[in-house]
N, C-alpha and C positions, 0 to 999 in steps of 0.2 A: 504494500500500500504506500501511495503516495505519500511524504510529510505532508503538512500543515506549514506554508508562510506566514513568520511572524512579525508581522510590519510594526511598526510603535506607533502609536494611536497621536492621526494628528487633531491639533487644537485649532480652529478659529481665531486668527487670528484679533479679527473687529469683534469677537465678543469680551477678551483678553481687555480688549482698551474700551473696552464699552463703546463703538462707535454705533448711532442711530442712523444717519445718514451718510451715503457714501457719495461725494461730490464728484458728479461729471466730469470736471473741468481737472482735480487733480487725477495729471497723469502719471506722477510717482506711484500713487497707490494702486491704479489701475495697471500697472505693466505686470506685477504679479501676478494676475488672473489672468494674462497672455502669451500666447506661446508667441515660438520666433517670429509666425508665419502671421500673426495677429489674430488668431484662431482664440474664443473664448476655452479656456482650461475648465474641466471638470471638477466637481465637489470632490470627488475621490483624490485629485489629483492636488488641488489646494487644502482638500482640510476644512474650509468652508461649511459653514453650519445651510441648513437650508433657507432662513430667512436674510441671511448677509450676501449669499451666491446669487440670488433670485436681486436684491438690489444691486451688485456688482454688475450682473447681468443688463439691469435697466442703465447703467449709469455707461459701461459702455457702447449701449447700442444709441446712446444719445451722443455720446464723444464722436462715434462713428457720422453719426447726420451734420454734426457744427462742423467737420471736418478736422476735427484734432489728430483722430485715430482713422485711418486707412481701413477700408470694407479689406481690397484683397493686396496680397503680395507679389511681384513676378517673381518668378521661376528665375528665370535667364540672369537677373539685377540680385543675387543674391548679397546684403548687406550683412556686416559680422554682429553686430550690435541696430538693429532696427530703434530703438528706442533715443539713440543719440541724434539723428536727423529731424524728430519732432521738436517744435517751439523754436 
């Protein structure tokens, strides 16, 4: 029989700091919930409680519309660090 992976149980980050609100516009906080590709990261994969990932999610699908955060990435134009050419 297979083991059993024993991963360490992750924590929530915004519950830790008690945040209620997750602002849009800050995009420090939001690059964590993002992968290279600008792809939103899963609850599994951040840790994320379900009612902080559900407003992470709103906040950058809103970033995404003012134009802060980019819908998609090229292929071709691959950058080492995406997060340095915003602002």
């Amino acid at each position: 029989m297979a083991e059993r992976r024993k991963f360490k149980k992750r924590f929530c980050k915004y519950c830790e700091q008690k945040v209620d609100f997750i602002d849009y516009k800050d995009l420090n906080s939001l690059k964590f919930s993002l992968s290279e590709r600008f792809k939103i990261m899963p609850r599994r994969l951040t840790g994320n409680c379900k009612r902080h990932q559900e407003l992470v999610t709103v906040a950058i699908k809103r970033a995404r519309q003012t134009a802060l955060i980019p819908y998609i990435v090229d292929r071709k134009n691959v950058v080492e660090s995406p997060f340095e050419n915003l602002r």
